[in-house]
C-alpha positions in Angstrom: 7.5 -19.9 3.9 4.3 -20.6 2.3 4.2 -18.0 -0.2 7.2 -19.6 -1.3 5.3 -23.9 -1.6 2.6 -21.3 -3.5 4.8 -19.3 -5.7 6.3 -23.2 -6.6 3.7 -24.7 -7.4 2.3 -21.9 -9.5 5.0 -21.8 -11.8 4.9 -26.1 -12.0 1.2 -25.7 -13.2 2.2 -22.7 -15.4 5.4 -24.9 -16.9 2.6 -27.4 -17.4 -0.4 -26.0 -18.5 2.4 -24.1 -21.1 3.1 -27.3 -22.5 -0.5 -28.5 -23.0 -1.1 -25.3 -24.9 2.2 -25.3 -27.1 0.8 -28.5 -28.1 -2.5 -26.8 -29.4 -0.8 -23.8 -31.2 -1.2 -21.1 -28.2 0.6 -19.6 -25.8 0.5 -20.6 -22.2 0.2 -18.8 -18.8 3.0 -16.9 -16.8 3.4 -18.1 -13.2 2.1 -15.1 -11.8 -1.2 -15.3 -13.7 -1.9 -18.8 -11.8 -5.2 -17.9 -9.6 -4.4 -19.9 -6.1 -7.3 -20.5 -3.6 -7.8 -21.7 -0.6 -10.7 -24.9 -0.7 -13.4 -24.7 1.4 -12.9 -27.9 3.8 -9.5 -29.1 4.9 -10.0 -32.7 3.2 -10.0 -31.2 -0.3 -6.1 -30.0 0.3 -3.9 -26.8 1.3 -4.2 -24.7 -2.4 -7.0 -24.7 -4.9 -5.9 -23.9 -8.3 -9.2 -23.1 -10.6 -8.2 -23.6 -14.3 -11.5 -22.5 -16.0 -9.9 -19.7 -17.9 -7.9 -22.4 -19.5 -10.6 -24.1 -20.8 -11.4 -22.3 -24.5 -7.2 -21.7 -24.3 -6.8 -25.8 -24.4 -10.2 -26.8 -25.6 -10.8 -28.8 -22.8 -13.7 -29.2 -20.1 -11.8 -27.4 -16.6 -12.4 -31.2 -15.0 -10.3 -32.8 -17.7 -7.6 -30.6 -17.4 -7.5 -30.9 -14.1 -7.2 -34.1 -14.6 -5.1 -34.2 -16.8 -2.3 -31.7 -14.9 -2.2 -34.2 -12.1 -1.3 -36.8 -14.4 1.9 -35.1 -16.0 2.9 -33.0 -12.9 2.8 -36.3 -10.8 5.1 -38.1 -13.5 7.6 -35.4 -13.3 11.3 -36.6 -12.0 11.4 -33.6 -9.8 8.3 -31.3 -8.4 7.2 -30.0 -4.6 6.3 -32.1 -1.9 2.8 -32.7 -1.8 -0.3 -34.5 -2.6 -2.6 -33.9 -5.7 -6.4 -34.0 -5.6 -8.9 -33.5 -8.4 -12.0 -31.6 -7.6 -14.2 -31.3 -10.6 -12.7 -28.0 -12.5 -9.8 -27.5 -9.3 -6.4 -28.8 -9.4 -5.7 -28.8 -5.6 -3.0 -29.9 -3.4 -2.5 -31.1 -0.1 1.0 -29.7 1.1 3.5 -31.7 2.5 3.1 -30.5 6.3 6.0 -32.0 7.8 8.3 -30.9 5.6 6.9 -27.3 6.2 6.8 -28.2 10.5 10.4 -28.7 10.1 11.4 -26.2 8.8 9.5 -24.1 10.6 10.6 -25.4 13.9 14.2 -24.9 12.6 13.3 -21.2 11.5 11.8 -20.3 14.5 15.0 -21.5 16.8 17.4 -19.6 14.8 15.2 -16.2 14.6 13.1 -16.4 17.8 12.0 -12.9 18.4 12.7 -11.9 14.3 10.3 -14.7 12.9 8.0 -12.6 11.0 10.0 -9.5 9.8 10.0 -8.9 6.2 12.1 -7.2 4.2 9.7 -5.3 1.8 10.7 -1.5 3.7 14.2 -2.4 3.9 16.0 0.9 3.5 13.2 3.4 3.3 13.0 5.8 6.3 9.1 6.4 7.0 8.2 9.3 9.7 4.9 8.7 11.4 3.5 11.3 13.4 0.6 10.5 15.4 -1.2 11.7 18.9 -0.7 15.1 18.4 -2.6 16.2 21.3 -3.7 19.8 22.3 -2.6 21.5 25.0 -6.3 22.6 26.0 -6.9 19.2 27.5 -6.3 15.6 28.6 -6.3 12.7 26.1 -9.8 11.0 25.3 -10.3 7.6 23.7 -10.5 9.0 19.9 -6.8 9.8 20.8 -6.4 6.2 22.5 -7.3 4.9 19.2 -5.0 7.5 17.6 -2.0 6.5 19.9 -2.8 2.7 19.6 -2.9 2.9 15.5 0.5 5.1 15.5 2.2 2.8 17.6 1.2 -0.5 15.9 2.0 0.7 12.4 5.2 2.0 13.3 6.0 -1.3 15.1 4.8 -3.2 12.0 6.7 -0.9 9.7 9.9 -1.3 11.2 9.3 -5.4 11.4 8.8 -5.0 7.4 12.4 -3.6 7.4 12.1 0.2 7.3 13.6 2.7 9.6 10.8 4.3 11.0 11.3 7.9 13.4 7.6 8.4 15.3 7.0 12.0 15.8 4.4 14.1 18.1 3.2 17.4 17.2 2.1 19.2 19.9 -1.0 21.7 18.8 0.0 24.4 21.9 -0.9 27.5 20.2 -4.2 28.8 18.6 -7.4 30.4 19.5 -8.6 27.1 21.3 -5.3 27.3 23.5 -6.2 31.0 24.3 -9.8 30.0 25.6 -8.5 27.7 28.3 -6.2 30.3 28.9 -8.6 33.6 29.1 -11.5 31.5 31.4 -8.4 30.3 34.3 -7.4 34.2 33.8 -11.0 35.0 34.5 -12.1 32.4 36.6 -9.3 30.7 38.3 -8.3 33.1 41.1 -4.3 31.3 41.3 -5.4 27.9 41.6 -2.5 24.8 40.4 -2.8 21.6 39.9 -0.8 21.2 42.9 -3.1 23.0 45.1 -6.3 21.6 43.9 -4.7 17.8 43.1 -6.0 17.6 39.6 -3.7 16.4 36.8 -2.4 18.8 35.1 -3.9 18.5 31.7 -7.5 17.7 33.3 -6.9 21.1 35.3 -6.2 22.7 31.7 -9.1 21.2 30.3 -11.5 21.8 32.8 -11.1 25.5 31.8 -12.0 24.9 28.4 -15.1 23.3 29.4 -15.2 26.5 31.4 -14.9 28.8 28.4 -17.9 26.6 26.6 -20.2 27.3 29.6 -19.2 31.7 29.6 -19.1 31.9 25.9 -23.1 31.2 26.3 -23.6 34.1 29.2 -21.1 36.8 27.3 -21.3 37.0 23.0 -18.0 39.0 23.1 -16.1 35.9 24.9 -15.0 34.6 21.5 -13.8 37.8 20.3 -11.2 38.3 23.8 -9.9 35.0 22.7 -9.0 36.4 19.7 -7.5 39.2 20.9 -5.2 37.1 23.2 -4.1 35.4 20.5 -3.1 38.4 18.4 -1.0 38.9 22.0 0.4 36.3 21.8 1.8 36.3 18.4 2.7 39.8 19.1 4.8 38.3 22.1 2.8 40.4 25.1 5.1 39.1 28.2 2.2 38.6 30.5 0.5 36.6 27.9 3.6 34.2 27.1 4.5 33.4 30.9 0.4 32.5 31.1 0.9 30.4 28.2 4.4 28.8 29.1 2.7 27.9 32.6 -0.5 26.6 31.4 1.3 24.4 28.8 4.0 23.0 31.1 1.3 22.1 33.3 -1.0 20.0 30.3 2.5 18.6 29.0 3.1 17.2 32.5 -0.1 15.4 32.3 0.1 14.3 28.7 3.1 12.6 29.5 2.1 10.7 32.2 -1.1 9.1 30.2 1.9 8.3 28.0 3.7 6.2 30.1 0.6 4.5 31.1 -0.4 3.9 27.9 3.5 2.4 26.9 3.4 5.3 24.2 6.9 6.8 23.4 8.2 9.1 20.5 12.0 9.6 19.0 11.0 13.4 18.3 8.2 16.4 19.4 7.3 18.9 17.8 5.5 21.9 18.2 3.4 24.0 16.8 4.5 27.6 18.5 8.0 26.7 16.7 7.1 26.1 13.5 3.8 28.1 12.7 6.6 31.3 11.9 8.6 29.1 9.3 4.8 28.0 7.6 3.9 32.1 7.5 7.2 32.6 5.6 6.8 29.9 3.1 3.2 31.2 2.1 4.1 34.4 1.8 7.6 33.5 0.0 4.9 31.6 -2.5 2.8 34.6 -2.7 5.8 36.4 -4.0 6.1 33.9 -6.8 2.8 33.9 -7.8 1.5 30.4 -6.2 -1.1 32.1 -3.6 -3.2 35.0 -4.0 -3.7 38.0 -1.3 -7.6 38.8 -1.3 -8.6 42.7 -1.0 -9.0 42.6 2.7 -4.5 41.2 3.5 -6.0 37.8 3.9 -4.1 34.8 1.4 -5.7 31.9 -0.6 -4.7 29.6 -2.6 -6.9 28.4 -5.3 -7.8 24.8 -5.8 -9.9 24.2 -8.9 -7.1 22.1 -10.6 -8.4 19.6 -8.2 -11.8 20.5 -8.3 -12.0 22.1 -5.1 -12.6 25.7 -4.1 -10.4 28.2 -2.5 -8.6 27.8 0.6 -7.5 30.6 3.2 -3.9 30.5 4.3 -3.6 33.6 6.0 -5.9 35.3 7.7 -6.5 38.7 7.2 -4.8 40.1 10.4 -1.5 37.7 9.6 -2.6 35.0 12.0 -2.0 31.5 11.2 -4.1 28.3 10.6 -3.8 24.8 11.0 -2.9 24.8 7.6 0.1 27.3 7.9 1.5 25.4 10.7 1.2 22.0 9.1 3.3 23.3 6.0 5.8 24.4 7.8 6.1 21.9 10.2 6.3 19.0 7.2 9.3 20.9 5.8 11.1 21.8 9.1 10.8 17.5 9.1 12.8 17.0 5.7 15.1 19.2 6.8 15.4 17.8 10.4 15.3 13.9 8.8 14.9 13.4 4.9 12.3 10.9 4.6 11.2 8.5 2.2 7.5 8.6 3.3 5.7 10.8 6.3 2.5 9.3 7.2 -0.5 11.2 8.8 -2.3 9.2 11.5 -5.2 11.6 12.0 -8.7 10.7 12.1 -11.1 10.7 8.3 -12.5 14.1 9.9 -9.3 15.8 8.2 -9.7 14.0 4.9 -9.6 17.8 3.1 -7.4 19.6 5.0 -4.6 16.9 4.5 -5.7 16.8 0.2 -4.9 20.7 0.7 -1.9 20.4 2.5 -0.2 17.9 0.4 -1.7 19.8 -2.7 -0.2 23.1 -1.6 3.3 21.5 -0.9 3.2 20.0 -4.3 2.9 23.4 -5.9 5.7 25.3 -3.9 7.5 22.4 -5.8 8.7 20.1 -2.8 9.8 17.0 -4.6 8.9 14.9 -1.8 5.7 15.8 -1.5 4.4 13.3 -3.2 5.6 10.9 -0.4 2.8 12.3 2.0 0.7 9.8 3.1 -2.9 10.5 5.1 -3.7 7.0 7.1 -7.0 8.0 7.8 -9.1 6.6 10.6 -12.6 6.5 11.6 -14.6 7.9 14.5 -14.6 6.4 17.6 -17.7 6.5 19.8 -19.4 5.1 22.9 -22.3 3.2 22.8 -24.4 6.1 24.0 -23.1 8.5 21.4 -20.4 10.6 20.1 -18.2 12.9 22.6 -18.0 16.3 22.7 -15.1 18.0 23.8 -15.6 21.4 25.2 -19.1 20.3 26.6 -17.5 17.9 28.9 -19.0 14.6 27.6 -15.5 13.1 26.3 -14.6 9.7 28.2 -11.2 10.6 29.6 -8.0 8.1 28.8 -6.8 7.8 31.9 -9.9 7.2 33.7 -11.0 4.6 31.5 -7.5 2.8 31.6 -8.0 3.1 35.4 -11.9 1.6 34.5 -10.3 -1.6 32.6 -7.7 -1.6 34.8 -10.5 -2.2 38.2 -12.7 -4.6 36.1 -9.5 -6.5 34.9 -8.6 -7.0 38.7 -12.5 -7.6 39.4 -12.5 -10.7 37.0 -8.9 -11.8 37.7 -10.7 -12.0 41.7 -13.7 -13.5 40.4 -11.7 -16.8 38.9 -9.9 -17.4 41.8 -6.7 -16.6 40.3 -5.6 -13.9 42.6 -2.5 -16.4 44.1 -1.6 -17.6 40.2 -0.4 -14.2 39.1 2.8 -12.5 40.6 1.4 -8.9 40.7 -2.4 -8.6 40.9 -2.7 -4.9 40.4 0.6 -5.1 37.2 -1.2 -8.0 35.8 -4.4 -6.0 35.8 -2.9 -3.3 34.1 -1.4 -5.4 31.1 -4.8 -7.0 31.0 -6.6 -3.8 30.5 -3.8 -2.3 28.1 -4.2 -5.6 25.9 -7.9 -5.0 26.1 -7.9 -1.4 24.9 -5.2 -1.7 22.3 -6.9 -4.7 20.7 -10.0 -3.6 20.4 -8.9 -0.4 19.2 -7.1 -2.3 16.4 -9.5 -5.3 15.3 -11.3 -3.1 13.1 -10.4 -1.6 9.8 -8.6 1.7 10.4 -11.1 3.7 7.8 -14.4 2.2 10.0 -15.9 4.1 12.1 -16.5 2.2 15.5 -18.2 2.0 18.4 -16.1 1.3 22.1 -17.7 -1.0 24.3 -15.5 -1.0 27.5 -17.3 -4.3 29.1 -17.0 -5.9 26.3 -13.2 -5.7 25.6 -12.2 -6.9 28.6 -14.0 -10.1 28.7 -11.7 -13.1 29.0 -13.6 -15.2 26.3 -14.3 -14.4 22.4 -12.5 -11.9 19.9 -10.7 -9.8 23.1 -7.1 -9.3 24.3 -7.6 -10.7 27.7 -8.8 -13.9 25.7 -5.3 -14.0 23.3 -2.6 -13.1 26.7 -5.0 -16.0 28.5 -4.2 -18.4 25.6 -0.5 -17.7 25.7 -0.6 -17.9 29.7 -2.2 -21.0 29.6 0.9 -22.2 27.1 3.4 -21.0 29.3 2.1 -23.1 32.0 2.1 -25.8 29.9 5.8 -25.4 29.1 6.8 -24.9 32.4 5.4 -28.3 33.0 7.3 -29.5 30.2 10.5 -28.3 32.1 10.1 -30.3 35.0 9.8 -33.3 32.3 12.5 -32.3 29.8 14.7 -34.6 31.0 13.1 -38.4 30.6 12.5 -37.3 26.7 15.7 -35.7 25.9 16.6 -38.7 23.4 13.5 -38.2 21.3 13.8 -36.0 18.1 11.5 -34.1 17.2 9.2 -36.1 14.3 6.6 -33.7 12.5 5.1 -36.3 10.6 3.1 -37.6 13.8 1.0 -34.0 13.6 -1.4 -35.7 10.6 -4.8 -34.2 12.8 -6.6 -31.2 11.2 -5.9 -28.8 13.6 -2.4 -29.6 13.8 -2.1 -29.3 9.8 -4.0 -26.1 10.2 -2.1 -24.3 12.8 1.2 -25.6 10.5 0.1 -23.7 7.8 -1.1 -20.8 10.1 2.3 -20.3 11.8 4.2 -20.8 8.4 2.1 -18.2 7.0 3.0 -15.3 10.0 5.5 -13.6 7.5 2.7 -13.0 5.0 0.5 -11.6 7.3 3.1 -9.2 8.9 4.0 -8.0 5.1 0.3 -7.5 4.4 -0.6 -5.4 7.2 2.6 -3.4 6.8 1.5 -2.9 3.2 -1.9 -2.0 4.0 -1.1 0.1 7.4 -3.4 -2.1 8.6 -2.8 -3.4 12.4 -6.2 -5.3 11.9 -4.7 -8.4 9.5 -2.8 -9.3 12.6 -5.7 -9.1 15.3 -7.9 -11.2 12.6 -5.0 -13.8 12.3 -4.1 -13.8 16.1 -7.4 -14.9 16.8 -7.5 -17.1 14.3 -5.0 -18.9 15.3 -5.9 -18.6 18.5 -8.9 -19.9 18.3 -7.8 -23.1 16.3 -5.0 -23.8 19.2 -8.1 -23.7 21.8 -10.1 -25.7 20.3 -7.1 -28.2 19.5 -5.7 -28.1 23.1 -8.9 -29.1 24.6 -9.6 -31.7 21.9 -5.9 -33.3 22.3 -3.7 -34.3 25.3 -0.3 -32.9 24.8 1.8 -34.0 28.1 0.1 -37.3 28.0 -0.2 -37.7 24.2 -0.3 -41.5 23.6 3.8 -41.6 23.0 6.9 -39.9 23.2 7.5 -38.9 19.6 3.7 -37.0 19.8 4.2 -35.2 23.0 7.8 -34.3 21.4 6.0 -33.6 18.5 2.7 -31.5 20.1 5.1 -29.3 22.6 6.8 -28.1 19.6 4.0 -27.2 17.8 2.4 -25.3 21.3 6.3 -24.1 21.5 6.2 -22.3 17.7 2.8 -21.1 18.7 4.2 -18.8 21.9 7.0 -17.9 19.6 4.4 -16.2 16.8 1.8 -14.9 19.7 4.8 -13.5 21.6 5.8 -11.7 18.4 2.6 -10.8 16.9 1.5 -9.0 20.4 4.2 -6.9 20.5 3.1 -5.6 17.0 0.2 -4.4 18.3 0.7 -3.8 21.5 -0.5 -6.2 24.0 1.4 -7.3 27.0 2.5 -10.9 26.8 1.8 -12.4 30.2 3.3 -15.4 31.5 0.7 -16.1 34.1 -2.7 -14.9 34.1 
């Protein structure tokens, strides 16, 4: 809605400024080359349009075109509603905000939980495959982030219009498989999970950690890895029904963190079942000349056409790598769902290995190669330091869901709000969900960052307990409103009593939800909606405390100031789901 006042008034000034410079011989500006800002205070207006590369075009000082614009668009028989303000070499305008509040309000009734979806994927089918877990161990929180950013861009995706199919690969074959796998044969003397009580994919993991520790005390450890795997390919019976246990039992774990998490997929995939159809393709491509086999069996490709060396893509024994797999497991996807785009949600670590991959596809001439997409994200640390996998030191998912989860409850305790919520211990766990999936998101997916679990749970500042407490507090407010419905149901609703600040500014901030949904779909960017939650967030706080709404001085403002509170539940209710924090009704 207001790109649309933007886009209007840009091609007014353009008509405009057009005319002035027909009138001096020269040829005037094109609608989209109008530069629209926003001013720096809300008394100077809504839009600032700087016309200083207009000033050698018209011979003109920028003030005195400025000037002179306002004259001749303000004498126009027809233009948009607003007011026009001169500020020295800006043309600015004021927007007409009830105009855009009724509209709004009448948008928002008729679309309700739509507000905010775009159109701009409408059509395209995108495949996003993210998680991808191992099945040599639990999830840790550089997979939380993983999971969260998967999730929300698919959810944003969709709400831009496109058809969007979220797929898991599950990495359940390999030498790192076969480690966890040789220390529980070596070590584990026929313990379960059942009979020790250990989640499956912690029990898994534990072994790997386990391997770590006896690859220190024995050199050859690495090599008996090795050798199991070459079993394995070779189908040795013992060795599958090892590895079908072992992975039922990490699979069984994964998918409980999953439900935890609110984490689903439309399709799995997995490694073991497409790492044969990968080994056919490269050697299929070394028949045709694309790949190269080096003197000792083992098969490269060579990558100085984009500057890079060479890449192994068989090893000389005939085992796969990661990058085997991945190549088949990218076609056996066309085939399974022909996609517009497939996007990568794996972390910046694998920056090469996916400029190879979509490289290599690109020569065994898949036309849809191109359509690969890597959304690279950064590290994700503690404040103590990075984790380390098979040493132990990773901070496990589920405990630290269980972490937020207690301090969530703790604080929830601590206010005295123990009786106000329905289900302490549910509540808690949306709390700390909306915590970890918020903080995970507010920064720039390529940034590294740092996870500070204290920190993201606290109810005040840039968190998600602070945005579900916001939209709590509204929905006690409304329920109020319920109970007094009745004495104002004569009394329209009138916009133009919102003329405060804060009320303009949270106009323009709900009208401009679309915008924001359509720039962080076009980015892949779930943090343009965690900056503009809180921004808006933050201007209804300070607004609510400032301004009585209930007992605003008359009917027509507490009409008018429940509606506005109203369209703001409608947008948080939205905007959360996009990024996956529980909306709570009471908090």
């Amino acid at each position: 809605m207001l790109e649309k006042v933007r886009e209007d008034w840009k091609a007014v000034i353009a008509a405009q400024i057009g005319d002035m410079a027909r009138e001096a011989g020269a040829t005037g500006p094109k609608p989209a080359d109008i530069i629209v800002q926003e001013p720096p205070r809300p008394d100077m207006g809504d839009l600032a349009f700087p016309l200083f590369a207009y000033a050698k075009l018209l011979r003109s000082a920028p003030p005195h075109i400025a000037a002179l614009l306002k004259e001749k668009i303000e004498a126009l028989p027809t233009r948009p509603a607003g007011e026009l303000l001169v500020s020295g070499p800006y043309l600015n305008v004021k927007i007409d905000i009830p105009t855009i509040a009724a509209e709004l309000s009448s948008m928002i009734a008729r679309e309700g939980t739509s507000y905010g979806k775009g159109s701009a994927f409408d059509g395209k089918r995108v495949m996003v495959e993210f998680s991808c877990p191992n099945t040599n161990k639990p999830l840790h929180l550089g997979h939380l982030r993983n999971d969260s950013l998967g999730e929300s861009v698919s959810r944003i995706l969709k709400a831009n219009g496109a058809d969007v199919r979220k797929v898991n690969l599950i990495n359940n074959r390999g030498v790192h498989i076969c480690k966890s796998m040789l220390a529980y044969q070596k070590f584990g003397s026929g313990e379960t999970p059942e009979s020790t009580g250990i989640k499956g994919d912690k029990f898994v993991g534990n072994y790997y950690v386990r391997f770590a520790q006896w690859e220190k005390e024995d050199p050859s450890a690495l090599e008996q890895a090795q050798e199991m795997l070459r079993a394995w390919e070779a189908g040795e019976p013992e060795t599958l029904a090892l590895w079908e246990r072992m992975n039922a039992w990490t699979l069984d774990g994964l998918a409980q963190t999953y439900r935890k998490t609110g984490i689903d997929f439309d399709a799995y995939y997995y490694e073991s079942n497409t790492y044969k159809l990968g080994k056919d393709i490269i050697l299929a491509g070394l028949e045709k000349g694309v790949f190269q086999r080096d003197s000792d069996g083992s098969v490269w490709m060579d990558l100085s056409d984009i500057k890079l060396d060479r890449k192994v893509l068989l090893r000389s024994d005939g085992t796969s790598l990661y990058m085997t797999q991945d190549i088949g497991t990218a076609v056996q996807r066309h085939e399974d769902w022909p996609f517009d785009s497939l996007i990568y949600v794996v972390a910046s670590e694998q920056q090469y290995h996916f400029r190879v991959l979509f490289h290599v596809l690109e020569k065994l001439g898949y036309s849809w190669a191109p359509t690969l997409y890597h959304l690279s994200y950064g590290m994700v640390n503690l404040p103590e330091g990075k984790m380390k996998s098979r040493e132990g030191t990773v901070v496990d998912a589920d405990d630290l869901i269980d972490n937020l989860t207690a301090l969530a409850k703790e604080e929830i305790i601590s206010k005295g709000r123990e009786n106000d919520v329905d289900d302490i211990n549910a509540t808690a766990a949306s709390i700390a969900l909306g915590a970890l999936n918020y903080y995970l998101l507010q920064v720039t997916p390529s940034k590294d960052m740092i996870f500070n679990p204290k920190d993201s749970i606290s109810f005040n500042g840039n968190t998600g307990p602070y945005l579900q407490y916001m939209g709590a507090r509204i929905s006690s407010m409304m329920r109020k409103w319920e109970d007094m419905r009745e004495d104002f149901k004569d009394v329209p609703f009138d916009p133009s009593v919102l003329i405060l600040d804060d009320e303009r500014e949270l106009v323009r901030s709900l009208a401009a939800y679309p915008e924001v949904v359509g720039k962080a779909g076009e980015g892949k960017d779930p943090s343009v909606l965690t900056a503009y939650l809180y921004d808006l967030s933050r201007t209804f706080s300070r607004w609510y405390h400032d301004n009585p709404v209930l007992k605003a001085d008359s009917k027509s403002l507490v009409c008018a100031r429940v509606e506005l509170s109203s369209m703001v539940l409608y947008v948080l209710k939205n905007a959360f789901y996009l990024i996956g924090v529980p909306f709570l009704e009471k908090m």
